[in-house]
C-alpha positions as a printed NumPy array, in Angstrom:
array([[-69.681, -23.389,  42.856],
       [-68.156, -21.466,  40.02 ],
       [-65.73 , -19.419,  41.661],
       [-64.147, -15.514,  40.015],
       [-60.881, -16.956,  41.426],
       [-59.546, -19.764,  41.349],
       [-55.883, -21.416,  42.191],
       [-54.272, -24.511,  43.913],
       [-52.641, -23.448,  47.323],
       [-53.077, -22.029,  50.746],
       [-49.425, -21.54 ,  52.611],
       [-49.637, -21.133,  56.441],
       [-46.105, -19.694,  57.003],
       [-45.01 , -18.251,  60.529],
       [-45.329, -14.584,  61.208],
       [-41.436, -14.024,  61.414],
       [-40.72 , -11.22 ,  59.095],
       [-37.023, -12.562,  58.422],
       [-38.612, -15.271,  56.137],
       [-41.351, -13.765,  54.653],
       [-40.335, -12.415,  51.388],
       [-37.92 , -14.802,  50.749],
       [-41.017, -17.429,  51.42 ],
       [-43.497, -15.959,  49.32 ],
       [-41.24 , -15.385,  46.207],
       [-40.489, -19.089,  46.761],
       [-44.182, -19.954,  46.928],
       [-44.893, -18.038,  43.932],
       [-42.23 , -19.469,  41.75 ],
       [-44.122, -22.709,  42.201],
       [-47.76 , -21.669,  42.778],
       [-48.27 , -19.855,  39.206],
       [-48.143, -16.779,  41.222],
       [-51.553, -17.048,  42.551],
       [-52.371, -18.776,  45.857],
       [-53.56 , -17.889,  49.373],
       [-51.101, -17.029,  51.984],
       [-51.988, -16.825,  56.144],
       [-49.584, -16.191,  58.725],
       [-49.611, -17.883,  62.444],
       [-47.156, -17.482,  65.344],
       [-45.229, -21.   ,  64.641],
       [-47.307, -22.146,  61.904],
       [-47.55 , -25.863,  62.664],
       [-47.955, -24.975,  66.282],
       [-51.561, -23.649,  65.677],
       [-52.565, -26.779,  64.308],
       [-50.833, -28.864,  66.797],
       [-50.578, -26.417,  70.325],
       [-54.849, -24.887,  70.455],
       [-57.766, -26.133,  69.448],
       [-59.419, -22.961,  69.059],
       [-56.345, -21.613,  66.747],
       [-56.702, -25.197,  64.729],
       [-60.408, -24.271,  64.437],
       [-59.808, -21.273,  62.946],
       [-57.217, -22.609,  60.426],
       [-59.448, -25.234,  59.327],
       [-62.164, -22.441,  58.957],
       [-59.676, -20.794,  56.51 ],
       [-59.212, -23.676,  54.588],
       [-62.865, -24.42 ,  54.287],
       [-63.426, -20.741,  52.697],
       [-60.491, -20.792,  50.42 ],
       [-62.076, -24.152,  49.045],
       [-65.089, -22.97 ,  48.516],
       [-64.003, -19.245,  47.17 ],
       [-60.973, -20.356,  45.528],
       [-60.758, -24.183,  44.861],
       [-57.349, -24.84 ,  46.591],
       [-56.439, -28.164,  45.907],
       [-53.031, -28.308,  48.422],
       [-52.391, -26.86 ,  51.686],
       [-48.509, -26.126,  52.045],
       [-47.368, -25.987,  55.904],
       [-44.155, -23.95 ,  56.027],
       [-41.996, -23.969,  59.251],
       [-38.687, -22.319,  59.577],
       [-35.037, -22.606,  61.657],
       [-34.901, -20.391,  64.802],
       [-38.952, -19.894,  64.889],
       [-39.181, -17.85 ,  68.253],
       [-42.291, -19.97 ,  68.591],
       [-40.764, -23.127,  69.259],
       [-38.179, -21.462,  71.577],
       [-35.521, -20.479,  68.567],
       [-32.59 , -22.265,  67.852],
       [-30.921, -22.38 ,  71.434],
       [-33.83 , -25.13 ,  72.209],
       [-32.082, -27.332,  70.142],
       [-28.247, -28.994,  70.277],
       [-27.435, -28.074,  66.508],
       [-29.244, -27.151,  62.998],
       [-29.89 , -30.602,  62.513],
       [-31.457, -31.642,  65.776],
       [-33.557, -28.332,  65.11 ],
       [-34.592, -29.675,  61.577],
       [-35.712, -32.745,  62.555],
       [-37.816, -31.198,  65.629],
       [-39.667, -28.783,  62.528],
       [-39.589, -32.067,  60.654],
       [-41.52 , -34.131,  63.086],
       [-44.097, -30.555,  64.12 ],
       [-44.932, -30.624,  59.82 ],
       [-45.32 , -34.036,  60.287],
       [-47.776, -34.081,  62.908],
       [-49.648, -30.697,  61.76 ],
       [-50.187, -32.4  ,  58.014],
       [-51.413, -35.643,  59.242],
       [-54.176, -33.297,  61.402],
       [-55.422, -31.645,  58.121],
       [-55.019, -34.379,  56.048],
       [-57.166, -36.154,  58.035],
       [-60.385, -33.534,  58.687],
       [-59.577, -32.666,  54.908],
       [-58.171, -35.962,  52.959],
       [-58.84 , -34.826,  49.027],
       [-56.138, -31.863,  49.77 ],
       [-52.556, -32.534,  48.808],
       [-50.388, -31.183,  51.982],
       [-46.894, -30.447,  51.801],
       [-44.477, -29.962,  54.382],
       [-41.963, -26.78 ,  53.848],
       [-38.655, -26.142,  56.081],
       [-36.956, -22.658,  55.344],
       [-33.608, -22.819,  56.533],
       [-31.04 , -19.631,  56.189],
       [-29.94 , -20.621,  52.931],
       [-32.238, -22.757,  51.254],
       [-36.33 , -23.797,  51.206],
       [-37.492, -27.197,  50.616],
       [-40.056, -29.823,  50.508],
       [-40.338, -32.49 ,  53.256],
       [-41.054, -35.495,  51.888]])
């Protein structure tokens, strides 16, 4: 299919308006300043928590392939998601990172596996900083 438009991501952020801005200039900085965004309550949760919401993800996925060519699928979670309980679930920041770390984990071994020619990368926005999961 020869597509009108055509770039290399999809980002599924969380809905929490405290990161959003701050996420998407991130995203764009590294995206060429074209890419799909979608928002979920707890982004990793949808893929890991409801089959139906999974379903619908992976329906979003499957159109921005085949409108836009997306070649990676960036899964962004964030400190003190309201989702996952916030930050009093956890018994400091780090405890908290490493529960978002293992969620990304989990969530991007799901769509790697019902899409495995898409790059996925993992993305933990703290209060200060954004970065990659390796």
């Amino acid at each position: 299919m020869n597509n009108l438009h055509s770039w290399d991501v999809l980002a599924l952020s969380c809905i929490d308006g405290r990161f959003i801005k701050r996420t998407i200039d991130w995203i764009s900085e590294r995206a060429d300043g074209t890419f799909d965004f979608r928002t979920e309550v707890g982004s990793s949760k949808v893929i890991l928590d409801s089959e139906i919401d999974k379903e619908r993800f992976f329906n979003i996925i499957e159109t921005s392939l085949k409108l836009h060519s997306i070649k990676e699928v960036w899964l962004i979670d964030h400190i003190d998601c309201g989702a996952y309980g916030g930050s009093k679930e956890h018994k400091n920041k780090d405890a908290e990172k490493q529960f978002h770390i293992e969620q990304l984990n989990k969530a991007a071994a799901i769509v790697k596996e019902k899409f495995p020619k898409l790059v996925v990368k993992k993305i933990y926005v703290d209060w200060d900083k954004i970065e990659v999961i390796e």
